[in-house]
C-alpha positions in Angstrom: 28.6 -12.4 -71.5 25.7 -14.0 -73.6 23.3 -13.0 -70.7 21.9 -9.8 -72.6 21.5 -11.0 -75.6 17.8 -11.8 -76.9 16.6 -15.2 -77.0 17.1 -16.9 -80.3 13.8 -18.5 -80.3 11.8 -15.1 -80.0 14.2 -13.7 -82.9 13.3 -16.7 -84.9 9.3 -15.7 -84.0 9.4 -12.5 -84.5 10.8 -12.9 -88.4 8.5 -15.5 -89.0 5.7 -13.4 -87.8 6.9 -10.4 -89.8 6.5 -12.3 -93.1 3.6 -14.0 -91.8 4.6 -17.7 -92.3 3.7 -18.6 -88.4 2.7 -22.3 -88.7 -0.7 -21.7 -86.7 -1.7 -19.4 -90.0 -0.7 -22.4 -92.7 -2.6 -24.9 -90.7 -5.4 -22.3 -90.4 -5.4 -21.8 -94.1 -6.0 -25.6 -94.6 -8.6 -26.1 -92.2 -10.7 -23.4 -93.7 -10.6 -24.7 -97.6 -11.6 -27.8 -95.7 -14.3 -26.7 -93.6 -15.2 -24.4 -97.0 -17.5 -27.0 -98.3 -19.9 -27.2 -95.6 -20.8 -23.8 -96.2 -23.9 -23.1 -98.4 -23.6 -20.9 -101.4 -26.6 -18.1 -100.8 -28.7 -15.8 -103.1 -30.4 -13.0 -101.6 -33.1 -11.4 -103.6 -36.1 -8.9 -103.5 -38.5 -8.2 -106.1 -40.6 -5.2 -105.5 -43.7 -4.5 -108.4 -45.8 -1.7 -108.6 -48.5 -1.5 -111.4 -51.9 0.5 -111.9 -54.3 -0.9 -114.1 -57.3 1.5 -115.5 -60.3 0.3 -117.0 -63.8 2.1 -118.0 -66.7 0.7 -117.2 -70.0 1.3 -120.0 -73.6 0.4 -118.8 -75.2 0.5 -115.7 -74.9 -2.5 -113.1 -77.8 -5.1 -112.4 -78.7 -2.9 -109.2 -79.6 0.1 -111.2 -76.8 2.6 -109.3 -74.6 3.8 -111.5 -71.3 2.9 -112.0 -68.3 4.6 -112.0 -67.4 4.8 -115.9 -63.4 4.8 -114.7 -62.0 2.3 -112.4 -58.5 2.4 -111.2 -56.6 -0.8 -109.5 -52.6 -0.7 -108.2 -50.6 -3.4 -107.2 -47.8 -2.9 -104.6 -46.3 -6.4 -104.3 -43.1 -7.3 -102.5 -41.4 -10.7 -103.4 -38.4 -12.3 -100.9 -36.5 -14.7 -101.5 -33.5 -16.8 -100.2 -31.4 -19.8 -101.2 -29.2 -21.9 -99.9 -27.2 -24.8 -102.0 -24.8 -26.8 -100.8 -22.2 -28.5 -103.5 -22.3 -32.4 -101.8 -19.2 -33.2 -103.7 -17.2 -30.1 -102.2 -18.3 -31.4 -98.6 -16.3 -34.7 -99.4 -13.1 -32.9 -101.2 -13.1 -29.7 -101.9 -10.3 -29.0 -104.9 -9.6 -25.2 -102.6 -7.3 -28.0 -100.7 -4.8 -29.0 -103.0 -4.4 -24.9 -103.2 -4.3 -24.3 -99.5 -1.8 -27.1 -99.3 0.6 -25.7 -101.7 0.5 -22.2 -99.9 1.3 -24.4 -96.6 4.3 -26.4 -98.1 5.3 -22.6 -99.5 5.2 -20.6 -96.3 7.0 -23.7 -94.5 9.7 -22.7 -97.3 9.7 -19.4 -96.7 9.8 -19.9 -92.7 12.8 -22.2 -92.6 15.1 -20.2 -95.1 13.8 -16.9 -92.5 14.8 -19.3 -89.4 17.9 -20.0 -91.1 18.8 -16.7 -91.8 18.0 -15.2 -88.2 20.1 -18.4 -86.7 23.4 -17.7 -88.8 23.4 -13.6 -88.3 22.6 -14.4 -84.7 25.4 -16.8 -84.3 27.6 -14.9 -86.3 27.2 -11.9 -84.2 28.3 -13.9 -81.0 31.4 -15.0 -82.7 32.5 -11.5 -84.0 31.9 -10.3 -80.4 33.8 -13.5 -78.9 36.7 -12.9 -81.3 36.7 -8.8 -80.6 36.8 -9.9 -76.6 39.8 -12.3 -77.4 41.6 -9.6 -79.8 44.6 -7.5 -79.0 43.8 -4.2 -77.2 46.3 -2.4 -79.8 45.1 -3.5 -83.0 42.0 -0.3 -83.5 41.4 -1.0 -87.1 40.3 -4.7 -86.6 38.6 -3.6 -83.8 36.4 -1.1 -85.7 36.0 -3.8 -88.5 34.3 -6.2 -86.1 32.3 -3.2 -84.5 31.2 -2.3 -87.8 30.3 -5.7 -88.9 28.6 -6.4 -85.6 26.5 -3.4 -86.0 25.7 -4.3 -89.6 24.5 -7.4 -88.1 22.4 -6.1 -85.4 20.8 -3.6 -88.2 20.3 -7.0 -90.1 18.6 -8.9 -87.4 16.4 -5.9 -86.6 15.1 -5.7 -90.4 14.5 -9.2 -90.4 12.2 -9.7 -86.7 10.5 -6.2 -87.0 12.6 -4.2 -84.6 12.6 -7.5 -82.1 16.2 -7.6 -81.7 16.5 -4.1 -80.3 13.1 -4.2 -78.4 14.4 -7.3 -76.8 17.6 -6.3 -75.8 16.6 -3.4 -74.7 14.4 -5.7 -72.3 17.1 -7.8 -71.4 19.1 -4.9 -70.1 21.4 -5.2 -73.0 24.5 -2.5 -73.9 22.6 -1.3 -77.0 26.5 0.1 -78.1 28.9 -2.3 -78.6 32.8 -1.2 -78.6 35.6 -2.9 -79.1 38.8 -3.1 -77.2 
C-alpha cells in the first residue's frame, strides 16, 4: 500500500534543500570565516605620468656649435604596485566566526522546523489514506473530505520539497489520483 509512496528521507532533502539550510552549506559557511583570515587583504595600483618639460637654452656651448635655443624633454613613466597584508590576529580568531556560527545555529532552526513539517503532512497523509481504505463504501461525503484533505496535503508537501513529492512519485510508479471508496 505504502509501496508508491516517496521516501520520507528524500522529501525531508528536498525541503531542506529548497530553503537552502542543507547542513553541508552551514558547515561550509564556518569553515570559510575560518579559513578567511589566512587570506591577505590586496591593493592593486598603477600610476601612469606623463610630463614635457621645455627650456631655452642662451649662449653657445664650449664646443663652439650652436645650440639649439629650445630644448624639449617628456617623461612617460609607469609605476606598479602590489600589496599584500595579512591581519596576524584574524589568522588566530577571526570575529567573521561568531557570525558564521549564528547563521549555522539559525539554518539548523530553520531545517528542523522544515523536517518537522514534511514528517507530520507526510504522516498525516498515510493516515487519511489508511482511514479512507478502512471507511464505509456508502458514506461519499466523508470520502471526498478525506480526498480533498489528502490532495491538500500532497499540494502541501509539493510546495514545501520543490515539486519532489510529485517528481518522486511519479518515479515510484505512484497513482498520482487518489479516490476514495
Amino acid at each position: 500500500m505504502w509501496a508508491k509512496d516517496p521516501p520520507l528521507e528524500a522529501l525531508r532533502r528536498a525541503a531542506t534543500a529548497l530553503c537552502l539550510a542543507e547542513p553541508e552549506r552551514a558547515r561550509g559557511l564556518v569553515e570559510r570565516a575560518r579559513w578567511a583570515g589566512w587570506l591577505p587583504e590586496t591593493r592593486v595600483r598603477v600610476d601612469r605620468r606623463f610630463g614635457r618639460s621645455e627650456s631655452e637654452d642662451v649662449g653657445k656651448s664650449a664646443l663652439d656649435t650652436p645650440v639649439t635655443p629650445v630644448g624639449v624633454d617628456t617623461t612617460n613613466d609607469v609605476r606598479y604596485e602590489w600589496r599584500a597584508t595579512w591581519d596576524l590576529s584574524r589568522i588566530i580568531f577571526n570575529p567573521d566566526e561568531i557570525g558564521a556560527e549564528s547563521q549555522a545555529l539559525r539554518m539548523a532552526d530553520i531545517r528542523r522546523e522544515i523536517e518537522s513539517r514534511v514528517i507530520r503532512l507526510y504522516f498525516e497523509r498515510r493516515r487519511l489514506k489508511a482511514e479512507a481504505l478502512a471507511s464505509d463504501a456508502s458514506d461519499t461525503t466523508s470520502g471526498f473530505r478525506l480526498e480533498l484533505r489528502v490532495q491538500e496535503i500532497e499540494a502541501e508537501l509539493d510546495a514545501v520539497t520543490g515539486g519532489a513529492f510529485t517528481r518522486l512519485r511519479g518515479a515510484r510508479g505512484g497513482d498520482p489520483s487518489f479516490t476514495a471508496p
